[in-house]
ROPAGU-435455 format. One record per residue (C-alpha): chain; x, y, z. Coordinates in nm, 2 decimals. Layout:
# ROPAGU-435455
[rec 'A'; [X; Y; Z]]
...
//
This chain:
# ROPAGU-435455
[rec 'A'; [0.51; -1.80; 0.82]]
[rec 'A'; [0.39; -1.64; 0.50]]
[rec 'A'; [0.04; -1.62; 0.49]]
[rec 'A'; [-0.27; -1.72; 0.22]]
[rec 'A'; [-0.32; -1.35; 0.20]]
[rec 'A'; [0.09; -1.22; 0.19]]
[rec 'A'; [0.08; -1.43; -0.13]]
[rec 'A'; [-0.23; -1.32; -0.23]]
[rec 'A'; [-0.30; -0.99; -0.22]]
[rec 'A'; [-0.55; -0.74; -0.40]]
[rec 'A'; [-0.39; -0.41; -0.54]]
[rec 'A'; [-0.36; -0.23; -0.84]]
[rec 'A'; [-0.16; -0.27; -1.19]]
[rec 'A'; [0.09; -0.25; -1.33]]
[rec 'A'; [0.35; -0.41; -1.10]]
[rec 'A'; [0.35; -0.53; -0.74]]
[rec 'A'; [0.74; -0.49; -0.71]]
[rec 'A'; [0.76; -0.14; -0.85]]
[rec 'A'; [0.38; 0.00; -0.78]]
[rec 'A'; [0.27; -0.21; -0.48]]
[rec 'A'; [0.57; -0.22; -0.32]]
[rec 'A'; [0.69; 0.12; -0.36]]
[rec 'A'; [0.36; 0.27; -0.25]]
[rec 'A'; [0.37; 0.08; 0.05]]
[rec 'A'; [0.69; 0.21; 0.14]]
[rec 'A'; [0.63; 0.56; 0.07]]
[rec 'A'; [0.29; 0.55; 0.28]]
[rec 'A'; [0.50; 0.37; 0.60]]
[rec 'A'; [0.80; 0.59; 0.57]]
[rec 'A'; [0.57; 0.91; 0.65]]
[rec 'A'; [0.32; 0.74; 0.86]]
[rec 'A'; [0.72; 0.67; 1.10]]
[rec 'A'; [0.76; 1.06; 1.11]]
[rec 'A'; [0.75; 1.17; 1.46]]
[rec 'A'; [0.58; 1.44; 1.64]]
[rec 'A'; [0.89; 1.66; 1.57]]
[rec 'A'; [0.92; 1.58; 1.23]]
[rec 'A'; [0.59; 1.63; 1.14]]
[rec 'A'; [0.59; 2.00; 1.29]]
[rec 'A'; [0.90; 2.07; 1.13]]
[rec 'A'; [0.88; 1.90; 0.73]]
[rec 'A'; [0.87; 2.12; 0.47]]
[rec 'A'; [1.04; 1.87; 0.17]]
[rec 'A'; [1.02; 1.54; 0.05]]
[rec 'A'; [1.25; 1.37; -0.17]]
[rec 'A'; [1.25; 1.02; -0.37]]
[rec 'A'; [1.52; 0.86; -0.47]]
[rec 'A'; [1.47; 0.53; -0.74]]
[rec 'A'; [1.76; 0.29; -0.77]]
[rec 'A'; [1.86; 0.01; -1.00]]
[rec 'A'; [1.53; -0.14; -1.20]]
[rec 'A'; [1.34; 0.10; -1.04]]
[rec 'A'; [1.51; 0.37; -1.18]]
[rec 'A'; [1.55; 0.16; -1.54]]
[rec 'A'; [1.20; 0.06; -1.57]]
[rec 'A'; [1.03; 0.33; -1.35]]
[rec 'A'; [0.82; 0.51; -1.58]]
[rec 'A'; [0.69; 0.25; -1.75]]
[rec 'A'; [0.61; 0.06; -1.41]]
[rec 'A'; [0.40; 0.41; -1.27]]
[rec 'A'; [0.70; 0.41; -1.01]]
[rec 'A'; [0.61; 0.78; -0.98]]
[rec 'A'; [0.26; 0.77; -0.97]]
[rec 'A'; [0.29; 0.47; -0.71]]
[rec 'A'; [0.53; 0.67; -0.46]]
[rec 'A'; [0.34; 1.01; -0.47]]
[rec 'A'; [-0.01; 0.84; -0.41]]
[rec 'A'; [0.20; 0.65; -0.11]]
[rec 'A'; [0.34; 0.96; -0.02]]
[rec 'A'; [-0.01; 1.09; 0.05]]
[rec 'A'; [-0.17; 0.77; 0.25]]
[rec 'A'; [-0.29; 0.58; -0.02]]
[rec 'A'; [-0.33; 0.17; -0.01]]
[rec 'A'; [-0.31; -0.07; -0.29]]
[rec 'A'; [-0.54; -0.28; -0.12]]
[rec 'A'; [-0.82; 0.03; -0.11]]
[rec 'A'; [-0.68; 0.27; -0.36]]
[rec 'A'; [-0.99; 0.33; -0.69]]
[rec 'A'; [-0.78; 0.24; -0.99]]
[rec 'A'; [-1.07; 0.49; -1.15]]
[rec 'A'; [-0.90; 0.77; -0.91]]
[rec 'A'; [-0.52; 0.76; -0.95]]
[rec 'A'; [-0.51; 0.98; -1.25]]
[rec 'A'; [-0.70; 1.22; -1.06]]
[rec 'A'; [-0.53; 1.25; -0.77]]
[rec 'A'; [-0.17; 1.22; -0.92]]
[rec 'A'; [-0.25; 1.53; -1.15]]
[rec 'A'; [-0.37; 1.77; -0.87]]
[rec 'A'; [-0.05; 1.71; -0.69]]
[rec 'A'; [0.14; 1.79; -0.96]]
[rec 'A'; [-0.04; 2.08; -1.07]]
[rec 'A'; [-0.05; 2.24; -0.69]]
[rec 'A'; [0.28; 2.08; -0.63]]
[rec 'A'; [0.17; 2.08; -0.28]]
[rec 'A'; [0.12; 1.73; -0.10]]
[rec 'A'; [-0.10; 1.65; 0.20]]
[rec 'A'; [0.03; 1.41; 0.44]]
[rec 'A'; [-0.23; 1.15; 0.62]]
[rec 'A'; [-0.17; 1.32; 0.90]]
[rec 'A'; [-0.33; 1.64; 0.79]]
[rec 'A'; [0.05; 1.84; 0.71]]
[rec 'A'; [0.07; 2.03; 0.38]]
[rec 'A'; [0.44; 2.06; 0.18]]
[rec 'A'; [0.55; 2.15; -0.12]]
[rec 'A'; [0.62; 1.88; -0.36]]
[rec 'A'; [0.71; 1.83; -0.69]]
[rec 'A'; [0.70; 1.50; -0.87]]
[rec 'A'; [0.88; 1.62; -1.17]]
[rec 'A'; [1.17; 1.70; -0.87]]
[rec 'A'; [1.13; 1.53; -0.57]]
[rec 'A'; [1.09; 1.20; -0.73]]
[rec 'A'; [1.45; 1.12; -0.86]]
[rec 'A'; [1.53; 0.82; -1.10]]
[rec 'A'; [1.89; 0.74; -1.01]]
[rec 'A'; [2.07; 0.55; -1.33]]
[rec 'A'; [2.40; 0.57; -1.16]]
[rec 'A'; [2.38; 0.44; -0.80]]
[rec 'A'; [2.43; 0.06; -0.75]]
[rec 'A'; [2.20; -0.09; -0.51]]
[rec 'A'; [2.39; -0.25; -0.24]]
[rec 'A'; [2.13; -0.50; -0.13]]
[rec 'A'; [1.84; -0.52; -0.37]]
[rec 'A'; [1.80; -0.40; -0.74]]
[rec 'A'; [1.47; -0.28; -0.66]]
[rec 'A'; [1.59; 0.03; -0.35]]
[rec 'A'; [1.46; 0.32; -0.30]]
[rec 'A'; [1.57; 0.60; -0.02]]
[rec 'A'; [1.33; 0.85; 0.11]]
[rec 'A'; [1.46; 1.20; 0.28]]
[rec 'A'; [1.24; 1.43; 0.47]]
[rec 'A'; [1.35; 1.77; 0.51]]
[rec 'A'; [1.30; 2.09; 0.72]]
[rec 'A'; [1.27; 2.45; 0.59]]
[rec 'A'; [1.65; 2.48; 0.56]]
[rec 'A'; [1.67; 2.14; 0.37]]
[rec 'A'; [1.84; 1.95; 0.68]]
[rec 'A'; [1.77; 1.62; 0.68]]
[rec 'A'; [1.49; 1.53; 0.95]]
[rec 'A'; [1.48; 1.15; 0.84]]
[rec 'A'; [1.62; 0.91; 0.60]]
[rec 'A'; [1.54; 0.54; 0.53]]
[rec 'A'; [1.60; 0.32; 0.28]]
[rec 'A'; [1.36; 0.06; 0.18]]
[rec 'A'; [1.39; -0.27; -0.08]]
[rec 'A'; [1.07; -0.41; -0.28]]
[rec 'A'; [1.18; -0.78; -0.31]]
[rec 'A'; [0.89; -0.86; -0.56]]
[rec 'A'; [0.50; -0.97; -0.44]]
[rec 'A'; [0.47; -0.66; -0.27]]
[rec 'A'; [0.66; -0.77; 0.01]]
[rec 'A'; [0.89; -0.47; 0.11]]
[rec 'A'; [1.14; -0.36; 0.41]]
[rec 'A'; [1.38; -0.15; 0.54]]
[rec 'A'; [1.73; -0.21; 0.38]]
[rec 'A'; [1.95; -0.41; 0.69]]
[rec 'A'; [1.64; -0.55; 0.83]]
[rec 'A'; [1.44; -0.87; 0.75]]
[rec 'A'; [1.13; -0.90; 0.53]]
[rec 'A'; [1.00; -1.01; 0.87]]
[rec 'A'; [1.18; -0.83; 1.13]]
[rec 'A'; [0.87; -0.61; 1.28]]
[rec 'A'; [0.63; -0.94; 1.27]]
[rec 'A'; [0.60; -1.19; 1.54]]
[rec 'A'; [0.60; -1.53; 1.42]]
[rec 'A'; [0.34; -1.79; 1.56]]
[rec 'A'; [0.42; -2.15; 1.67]]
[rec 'A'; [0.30; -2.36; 1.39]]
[rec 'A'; [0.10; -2.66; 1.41]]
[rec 'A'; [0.26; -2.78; 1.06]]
[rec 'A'; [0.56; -2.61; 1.02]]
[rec 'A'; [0.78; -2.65; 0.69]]
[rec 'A'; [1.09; -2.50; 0.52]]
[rec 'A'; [1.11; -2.71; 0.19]]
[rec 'A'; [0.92; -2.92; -0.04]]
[rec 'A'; [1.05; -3.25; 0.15]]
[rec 'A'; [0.95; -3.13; 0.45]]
[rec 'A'; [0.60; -3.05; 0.32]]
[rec 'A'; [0.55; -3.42; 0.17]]
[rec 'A'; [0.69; -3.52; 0.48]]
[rec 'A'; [0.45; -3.32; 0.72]]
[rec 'A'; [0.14; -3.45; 0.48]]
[rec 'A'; [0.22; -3.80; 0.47]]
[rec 'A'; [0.33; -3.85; 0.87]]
[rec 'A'; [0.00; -3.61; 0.95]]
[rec 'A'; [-0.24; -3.78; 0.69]]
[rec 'A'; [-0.34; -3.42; 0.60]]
[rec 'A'; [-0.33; -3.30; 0.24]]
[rec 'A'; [-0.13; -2.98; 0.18]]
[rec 'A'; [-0.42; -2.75; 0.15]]
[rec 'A'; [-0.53; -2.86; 0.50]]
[rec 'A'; [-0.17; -2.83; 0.64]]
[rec 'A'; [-0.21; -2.46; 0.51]]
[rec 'A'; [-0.53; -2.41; 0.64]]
[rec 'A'; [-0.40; -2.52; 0.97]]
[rec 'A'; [-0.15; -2.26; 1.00]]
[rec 'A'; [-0.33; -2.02; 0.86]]
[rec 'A'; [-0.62; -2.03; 1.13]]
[rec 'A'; [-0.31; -1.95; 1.39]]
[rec 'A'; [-0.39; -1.59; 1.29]]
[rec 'A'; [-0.72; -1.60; 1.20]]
[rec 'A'; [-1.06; -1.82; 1.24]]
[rec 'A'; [-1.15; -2.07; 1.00]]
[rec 'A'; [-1.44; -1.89; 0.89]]
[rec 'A'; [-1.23; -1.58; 0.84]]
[rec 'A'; [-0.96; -1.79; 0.61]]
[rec 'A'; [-1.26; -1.92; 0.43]]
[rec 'A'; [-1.41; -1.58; 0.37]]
[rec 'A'; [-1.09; -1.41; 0.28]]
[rec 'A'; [-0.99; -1.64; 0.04]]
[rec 'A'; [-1.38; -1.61; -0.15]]
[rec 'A'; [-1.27; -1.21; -0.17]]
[rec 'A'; [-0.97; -1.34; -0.39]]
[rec 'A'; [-1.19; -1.53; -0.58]]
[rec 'A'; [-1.42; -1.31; -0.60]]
[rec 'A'; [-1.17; -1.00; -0.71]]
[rec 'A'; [-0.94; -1.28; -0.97]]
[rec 'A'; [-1.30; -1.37; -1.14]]
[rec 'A'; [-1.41; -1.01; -1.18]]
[rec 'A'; [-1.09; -0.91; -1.32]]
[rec 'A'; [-1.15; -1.14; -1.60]]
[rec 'A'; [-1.48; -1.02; -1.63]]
[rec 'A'; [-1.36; -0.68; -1.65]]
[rec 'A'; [-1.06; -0.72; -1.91]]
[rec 'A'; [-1.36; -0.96; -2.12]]
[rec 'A'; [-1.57; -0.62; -2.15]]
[rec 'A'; [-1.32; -0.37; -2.21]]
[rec 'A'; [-1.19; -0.27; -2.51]]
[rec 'A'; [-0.93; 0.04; -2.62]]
[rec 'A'; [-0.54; 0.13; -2.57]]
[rec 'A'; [-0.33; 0.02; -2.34]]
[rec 'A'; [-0.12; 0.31; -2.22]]
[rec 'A'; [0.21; 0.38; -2.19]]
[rec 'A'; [0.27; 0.47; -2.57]]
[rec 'A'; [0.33; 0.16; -2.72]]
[rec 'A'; [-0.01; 0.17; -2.90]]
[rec 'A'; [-0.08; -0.20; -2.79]]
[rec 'A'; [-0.46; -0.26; -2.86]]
[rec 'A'; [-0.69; -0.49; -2.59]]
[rec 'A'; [-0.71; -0.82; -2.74]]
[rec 'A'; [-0.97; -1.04; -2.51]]
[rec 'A'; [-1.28; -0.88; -2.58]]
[rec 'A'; [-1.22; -0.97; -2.96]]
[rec 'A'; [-1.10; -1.26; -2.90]]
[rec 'A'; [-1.35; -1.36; -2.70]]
[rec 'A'; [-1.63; -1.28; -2.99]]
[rec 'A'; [-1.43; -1.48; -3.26]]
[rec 'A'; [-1.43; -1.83; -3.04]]
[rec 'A'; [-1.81; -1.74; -2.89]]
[rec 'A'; [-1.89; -1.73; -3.28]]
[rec 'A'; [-1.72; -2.07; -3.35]]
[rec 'A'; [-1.87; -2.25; -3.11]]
[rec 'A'; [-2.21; -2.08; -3.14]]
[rec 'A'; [-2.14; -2.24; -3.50]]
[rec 'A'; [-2.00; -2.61; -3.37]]
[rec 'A'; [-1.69; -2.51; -3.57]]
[rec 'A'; [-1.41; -2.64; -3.42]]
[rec 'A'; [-1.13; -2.50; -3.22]]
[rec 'A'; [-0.82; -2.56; -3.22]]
[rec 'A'; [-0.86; -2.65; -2.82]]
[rec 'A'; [-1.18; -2.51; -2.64]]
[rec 'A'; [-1.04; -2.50; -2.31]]
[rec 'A'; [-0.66; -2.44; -2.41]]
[rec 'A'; [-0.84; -2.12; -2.58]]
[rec 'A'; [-1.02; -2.01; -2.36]]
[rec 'A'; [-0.74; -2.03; -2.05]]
[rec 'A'; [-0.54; -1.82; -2.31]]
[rec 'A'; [-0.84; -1.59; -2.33]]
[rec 'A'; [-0.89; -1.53; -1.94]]
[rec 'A'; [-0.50; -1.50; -1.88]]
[rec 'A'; [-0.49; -1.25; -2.13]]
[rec 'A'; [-0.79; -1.04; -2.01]]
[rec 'A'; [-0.61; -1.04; -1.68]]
[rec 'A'; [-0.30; -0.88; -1.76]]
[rec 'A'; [-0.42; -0.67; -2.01]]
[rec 'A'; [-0.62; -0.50; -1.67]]
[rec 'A'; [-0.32; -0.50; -1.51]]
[rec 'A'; [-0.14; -0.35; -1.78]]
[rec 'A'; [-0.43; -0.07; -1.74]]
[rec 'A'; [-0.35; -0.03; -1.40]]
[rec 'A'; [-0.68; -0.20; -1.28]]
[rec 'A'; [-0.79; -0.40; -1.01]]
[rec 'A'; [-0.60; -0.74; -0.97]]
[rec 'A'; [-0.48; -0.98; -0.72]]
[rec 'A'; [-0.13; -1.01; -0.72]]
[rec 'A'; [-0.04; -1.37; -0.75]]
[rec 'A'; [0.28; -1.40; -0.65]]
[rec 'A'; [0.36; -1.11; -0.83]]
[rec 'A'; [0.14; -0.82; -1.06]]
[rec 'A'; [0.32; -0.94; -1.38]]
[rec 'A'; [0.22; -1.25; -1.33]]
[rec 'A'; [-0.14; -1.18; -1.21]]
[rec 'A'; [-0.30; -1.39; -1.50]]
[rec 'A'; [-0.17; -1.73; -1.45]]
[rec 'A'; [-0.35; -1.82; -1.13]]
[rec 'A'; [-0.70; -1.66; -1.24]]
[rec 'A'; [-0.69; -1.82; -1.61]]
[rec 'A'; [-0.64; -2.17; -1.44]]
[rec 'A'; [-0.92; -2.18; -1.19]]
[rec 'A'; [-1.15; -2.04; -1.45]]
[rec 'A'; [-1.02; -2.33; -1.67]]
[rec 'A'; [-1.06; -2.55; -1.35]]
[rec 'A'; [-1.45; -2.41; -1.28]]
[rec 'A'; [-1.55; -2.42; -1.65]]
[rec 'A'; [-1.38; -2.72; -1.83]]
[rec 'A'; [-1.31; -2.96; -1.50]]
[rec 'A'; [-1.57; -3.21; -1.45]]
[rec 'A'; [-1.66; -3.27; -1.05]]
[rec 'A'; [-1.53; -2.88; -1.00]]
[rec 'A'; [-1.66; -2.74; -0.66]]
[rec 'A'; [-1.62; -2.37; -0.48]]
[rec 'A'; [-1.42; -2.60; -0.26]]
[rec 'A'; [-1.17; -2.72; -0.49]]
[rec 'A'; [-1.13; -2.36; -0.57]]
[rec 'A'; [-1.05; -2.26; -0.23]]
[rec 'A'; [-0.80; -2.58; -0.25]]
[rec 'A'; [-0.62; -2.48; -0.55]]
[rec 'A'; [-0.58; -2.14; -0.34]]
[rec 'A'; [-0.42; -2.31; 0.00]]
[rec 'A'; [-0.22; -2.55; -0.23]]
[rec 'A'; [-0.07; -2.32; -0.45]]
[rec 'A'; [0.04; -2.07; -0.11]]
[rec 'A'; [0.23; -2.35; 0.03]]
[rec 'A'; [0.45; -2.34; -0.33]]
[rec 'A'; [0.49; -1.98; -0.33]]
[rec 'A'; [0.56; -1.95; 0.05]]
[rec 'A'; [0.86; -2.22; -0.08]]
[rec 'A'; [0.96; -1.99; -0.34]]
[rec 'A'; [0.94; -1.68; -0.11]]
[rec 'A'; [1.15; -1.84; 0.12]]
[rec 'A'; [1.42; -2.06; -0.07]]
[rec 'A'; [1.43; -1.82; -0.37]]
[rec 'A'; [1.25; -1.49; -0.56]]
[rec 'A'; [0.92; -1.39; -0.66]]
[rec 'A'; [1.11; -1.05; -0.80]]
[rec 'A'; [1.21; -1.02; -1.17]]
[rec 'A'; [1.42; -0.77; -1.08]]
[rec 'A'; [1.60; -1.04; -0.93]]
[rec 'A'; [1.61; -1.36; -1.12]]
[rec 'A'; [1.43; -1.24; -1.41]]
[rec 'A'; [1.07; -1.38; -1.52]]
[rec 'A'; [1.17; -1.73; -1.44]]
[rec 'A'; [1.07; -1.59; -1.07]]
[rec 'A'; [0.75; -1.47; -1.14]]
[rec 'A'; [0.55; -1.64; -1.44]]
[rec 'A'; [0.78; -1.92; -1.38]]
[rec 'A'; [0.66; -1.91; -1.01]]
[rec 'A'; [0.27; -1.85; -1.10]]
[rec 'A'; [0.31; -2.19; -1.34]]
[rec 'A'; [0.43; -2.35; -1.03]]
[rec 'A'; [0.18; -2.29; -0.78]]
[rec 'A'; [-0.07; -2.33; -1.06]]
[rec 'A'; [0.01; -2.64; -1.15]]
[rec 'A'; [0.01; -2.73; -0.77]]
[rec 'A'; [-0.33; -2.61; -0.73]]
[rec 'A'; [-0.46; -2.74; -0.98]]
[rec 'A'; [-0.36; -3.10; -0.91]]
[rec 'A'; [-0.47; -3.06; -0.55]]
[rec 'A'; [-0.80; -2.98; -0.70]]
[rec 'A'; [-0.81; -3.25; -0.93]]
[rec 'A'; [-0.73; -3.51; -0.65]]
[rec 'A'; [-0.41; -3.51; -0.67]]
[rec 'A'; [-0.18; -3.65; -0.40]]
[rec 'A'; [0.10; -3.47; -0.22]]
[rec 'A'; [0.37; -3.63; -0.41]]
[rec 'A'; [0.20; -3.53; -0.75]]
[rec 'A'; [0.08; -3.18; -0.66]]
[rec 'A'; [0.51; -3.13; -0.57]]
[rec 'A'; [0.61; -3.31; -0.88]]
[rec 'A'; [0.35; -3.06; -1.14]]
[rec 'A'; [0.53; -2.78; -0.94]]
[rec 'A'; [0.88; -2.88; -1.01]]
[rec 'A'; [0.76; -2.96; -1.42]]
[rec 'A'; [0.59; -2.59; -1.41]]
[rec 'A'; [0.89; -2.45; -1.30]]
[rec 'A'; [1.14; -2.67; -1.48]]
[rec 'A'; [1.05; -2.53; -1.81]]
[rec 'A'; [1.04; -2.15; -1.69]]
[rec 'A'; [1.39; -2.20; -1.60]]
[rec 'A'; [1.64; -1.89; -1.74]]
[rec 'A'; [1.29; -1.70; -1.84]]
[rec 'A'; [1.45; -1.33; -1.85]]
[rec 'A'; [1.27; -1.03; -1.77]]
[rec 'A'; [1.30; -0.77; -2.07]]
[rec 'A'; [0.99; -0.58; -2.09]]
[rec 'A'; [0.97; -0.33; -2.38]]
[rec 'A'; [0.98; 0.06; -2.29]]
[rec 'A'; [0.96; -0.06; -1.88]]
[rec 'A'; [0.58; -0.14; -1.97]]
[rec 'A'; [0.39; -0.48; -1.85]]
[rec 'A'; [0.25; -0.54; -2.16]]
[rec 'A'; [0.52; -0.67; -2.43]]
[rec 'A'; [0.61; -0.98; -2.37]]
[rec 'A'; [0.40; -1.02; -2.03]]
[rec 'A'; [0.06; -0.99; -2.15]]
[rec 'A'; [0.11; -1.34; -2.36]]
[rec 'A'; [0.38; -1.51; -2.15]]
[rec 'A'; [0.12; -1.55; -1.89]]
[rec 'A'; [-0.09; -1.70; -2.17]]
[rec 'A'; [0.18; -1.95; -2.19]]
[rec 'A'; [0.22; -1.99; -1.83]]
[rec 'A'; [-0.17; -2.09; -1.73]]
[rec 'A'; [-0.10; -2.30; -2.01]]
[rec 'A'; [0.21; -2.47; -1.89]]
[rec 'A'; [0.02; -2.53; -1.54]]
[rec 'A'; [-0.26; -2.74; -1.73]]
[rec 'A'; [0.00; -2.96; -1.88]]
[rec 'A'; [0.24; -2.99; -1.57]]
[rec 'A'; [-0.11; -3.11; -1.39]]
[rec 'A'; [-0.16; -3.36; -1.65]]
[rec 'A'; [0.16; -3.49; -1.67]]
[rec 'A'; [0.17; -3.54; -1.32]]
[rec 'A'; [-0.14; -3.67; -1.27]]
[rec 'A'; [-0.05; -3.97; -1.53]]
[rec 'A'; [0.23; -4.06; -1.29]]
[rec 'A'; [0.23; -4.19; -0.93]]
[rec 'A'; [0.44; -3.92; -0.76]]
[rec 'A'; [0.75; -3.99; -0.82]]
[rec 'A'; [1.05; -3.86; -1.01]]
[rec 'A'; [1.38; -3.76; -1.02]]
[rec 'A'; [1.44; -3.35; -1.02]]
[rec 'A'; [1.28; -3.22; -0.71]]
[rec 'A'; [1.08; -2.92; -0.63]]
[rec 'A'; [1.36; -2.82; -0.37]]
[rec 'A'; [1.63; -2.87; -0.69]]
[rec 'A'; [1.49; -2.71; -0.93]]
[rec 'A'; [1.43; -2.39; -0.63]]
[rec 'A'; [1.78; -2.38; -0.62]]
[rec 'A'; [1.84; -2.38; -0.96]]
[rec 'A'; [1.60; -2.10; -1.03]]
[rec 'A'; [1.82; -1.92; -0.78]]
[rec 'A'; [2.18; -2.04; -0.88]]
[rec 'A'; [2.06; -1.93; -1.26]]
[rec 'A'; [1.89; -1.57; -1.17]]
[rec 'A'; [2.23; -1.54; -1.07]]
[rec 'A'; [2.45; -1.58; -1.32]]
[rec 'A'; [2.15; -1.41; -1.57]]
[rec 'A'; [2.30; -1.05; -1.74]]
[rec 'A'; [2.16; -0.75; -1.52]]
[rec 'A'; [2.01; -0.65; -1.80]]
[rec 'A'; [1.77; -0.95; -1.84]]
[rec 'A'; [1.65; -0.87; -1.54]]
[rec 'A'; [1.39; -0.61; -1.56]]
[rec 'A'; [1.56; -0.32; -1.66]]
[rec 'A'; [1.49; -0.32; -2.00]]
[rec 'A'; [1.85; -0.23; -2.16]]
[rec 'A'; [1.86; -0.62; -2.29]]
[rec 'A'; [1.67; -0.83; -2.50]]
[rec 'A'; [1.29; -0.74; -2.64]]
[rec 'A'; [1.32; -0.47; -2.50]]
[rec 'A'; [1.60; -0.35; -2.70]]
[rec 'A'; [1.55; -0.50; -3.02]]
[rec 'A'; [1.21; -0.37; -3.09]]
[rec 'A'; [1.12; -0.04; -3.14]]
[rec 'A'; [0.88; 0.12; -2.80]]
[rec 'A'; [0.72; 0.37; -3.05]]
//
């Protein structure tokens, strides 16, 4: 099972495959160090492979591992303190393990980006080595970040240390989720709901899934108010708290837009990523990069929806899981991967899905608007300029909330059915990632990235 809150989680920018994912492995390969180990470490080195060696910097790779390193939690981490504590340890290059042990470590040395190695499992790999006073190796691991967040050690499942709980719904494909609805008379948020409350109480789901809300609304609020530089040195400028002004100013004028709403779910998509770019507070959804699909579309859905609840919201959330879970499982949430097609291409998806399941939508239409938002994501490549999330991701999730609004529409003019399936065009996502370049595929040595200056 892959849970509300695995697809959802709350973190910090840039990236949830190579910040999110990498902190989390640094933090659980030191909190494994036994008694012995602990008494006898003196070193600590990082190793970065494949697009985490490519597009490292850019992503705060670094930053991510060494506030791991030290104990830190995307989920709990102050995006206000990461400079902060990042720059002492470099400065002392002396880090302090949870556990209370002091070592010397130096970023700048201990933190290796590897251009050569091939990964043999996963382009995003990284290997951690803890040493003793005679630099013999006390422990080695290696761990994969396979895009969401979602990380393990290399040779072992993304689920191999979890139990899995007996379903009352169970499903392993878009059939079989149609199926379950139709034979159980349930709709697809309430066959996640189900499952979900395995784990957890209803009441807890519920609240939970208002603390995404609640952190996806603020983020837009946040990357409304703020103005400034991203960084990262490509000198791009935030865009949503002017563009906000200019369409305020139109309307406050009855001049007309070119599409209110379109505009507007622009707008909040932009303001999302442009916090993530900052390295601020989002909700990763499936993925960092693509953090501003989700969040622009139920803003479109609370503001610009007529009959819109707090329930259709929490709807739109348990609808678009069960699409992502169908990704997560049957293809790639990791650009690294398959390219963007796997992670705006994915956030259109589940948008488009939760959206529809909002809007009344029945089971058959909520899968069909998830197979048109990711039918026209297909071959998407990943090619951010100088490594950063900002050039072209910043707008292509722009393009992504709006894809969702006109999958929903399309599907909600039809009855349900059509002829390319959710579970086809999974596979072609998958079949295509494939046979995409490497370098399409976050690693910035193809495409934008290489035919526009990062000065």
């Amino acid at each position: 099972m892959i849970s509300v809150f695995d697809v959802f989680k709350v973190g910090i920018g840039p990236s949830s495959s190579h910040t999110t994912g990498p902190m989390k492995a640094a933090s659980a390969f030191v909190a494994a160090l036994d008694d012995r180990e602990r008494a006898q470490i003196r070193g600590l080195r990082v190793f970065l492979l494949g697009s985490l060696a490519w597009t490292g910097k850019g992503h705060a790779t670094d930053k991510a591992i060494t506030l791991g390193l030290s104990g830190q939690s995307p989920e709990t981490l102050d995006p206000d303190k990461v400079d902060e504590i990042v720059k002492k340890i470099a400065e002392t290059r002396r880090l302090v393990l949870p556990t209370g042990e002091g070592l010397a470590f130096d970023p700048a040395r201990d933190i290796v980006f590897d251009f050569d190695t091939v990964p043999s499992s996963h382009p995003n790999t990284m290997r951690f080595v803890a040493v003793d006073g005679e630099d013999k190796v006390l422990r080695q691991e290696v761990w994969v970040s396979v895009g969401g967040g979602f990380i393990h050690r290399e040779g072992e499942g993304a689920s191999a240390a979890a139990s899995v709980p007996t379903l009352p719904f169970p499903f392993s494909s878009a059939a079989d989720l149609t199926a379950v609805s139709r034979q159980s008379g349930l709709s697809i948020a309430d066959i996640v709901l189900a499952n979900e409350c395995v784990q957890r109480s209803k009441d807890d789901v519920v609240a939970r899934l208002d603390y995404i809300l609640t952190v996806m609304f603020d983020c837009i609020e946040r990357g409304l108010r703020t103005e400034g530089e991203l960084p990262g040195g490509l000198k791009v400028k935030r865009r949503a708290r002017g563009l906000q002004a200019r369409f305020e100013a139109a309307r406050s004028k009855n001049a007309q837009l070119s599409v209110e709403a379109m505009d507007f779910a622009s707008l909040f998509a932009i303001a999302v990523n442009e916090e993530n770019a900052a390295g601020g507070r989002v909700v990763t959804a499936p993925t960092n990069g693509a953090a501003g699909v989700i969040p622009a579309v139920l803003r479109y859905y609370l503001d610009y929806c007529s009959g819109s609840s707090h329930q259709g919201l929490r709807t739109f959330l348990l609808t678009a899981t069960a699409i992502g879970s169908l990704f997560k499982m049957n293809g790639s949430i990791s650009g690294a991967e398959v390219g963007c097609q796997g992670e705006v291409g994915v956030a259109c998806s589940m948008a488009a899905a939760g959206l529809t399941a909002a809007l009344g939508g029945s089971s058959e239409q909520i899968e069909n608007a998830a197979e048109i938002g990711m039918e026209h994501h297909l071959g998407m490549t990943c090619d951010p300029v100088g490594g950063l999330v900002q050039i072209p991701c910043i707008e292509r999730n722009a393009f992504g909330a709006i894809k969702a609004i006109n999958a929903t529409s399309l599907a909600l003019s039809g009855d349900g059915s059509h002829h390319v399936s959710l579970d086809q065009v999974i596979k072609t996502m998958m079949e295509t990632g494939a046979d995409m370049q490497a370098k399409y595929k976050e690693t910035s040595r193809g495409g934008l990235a290489v035919n526009v200056p990062n000065c």
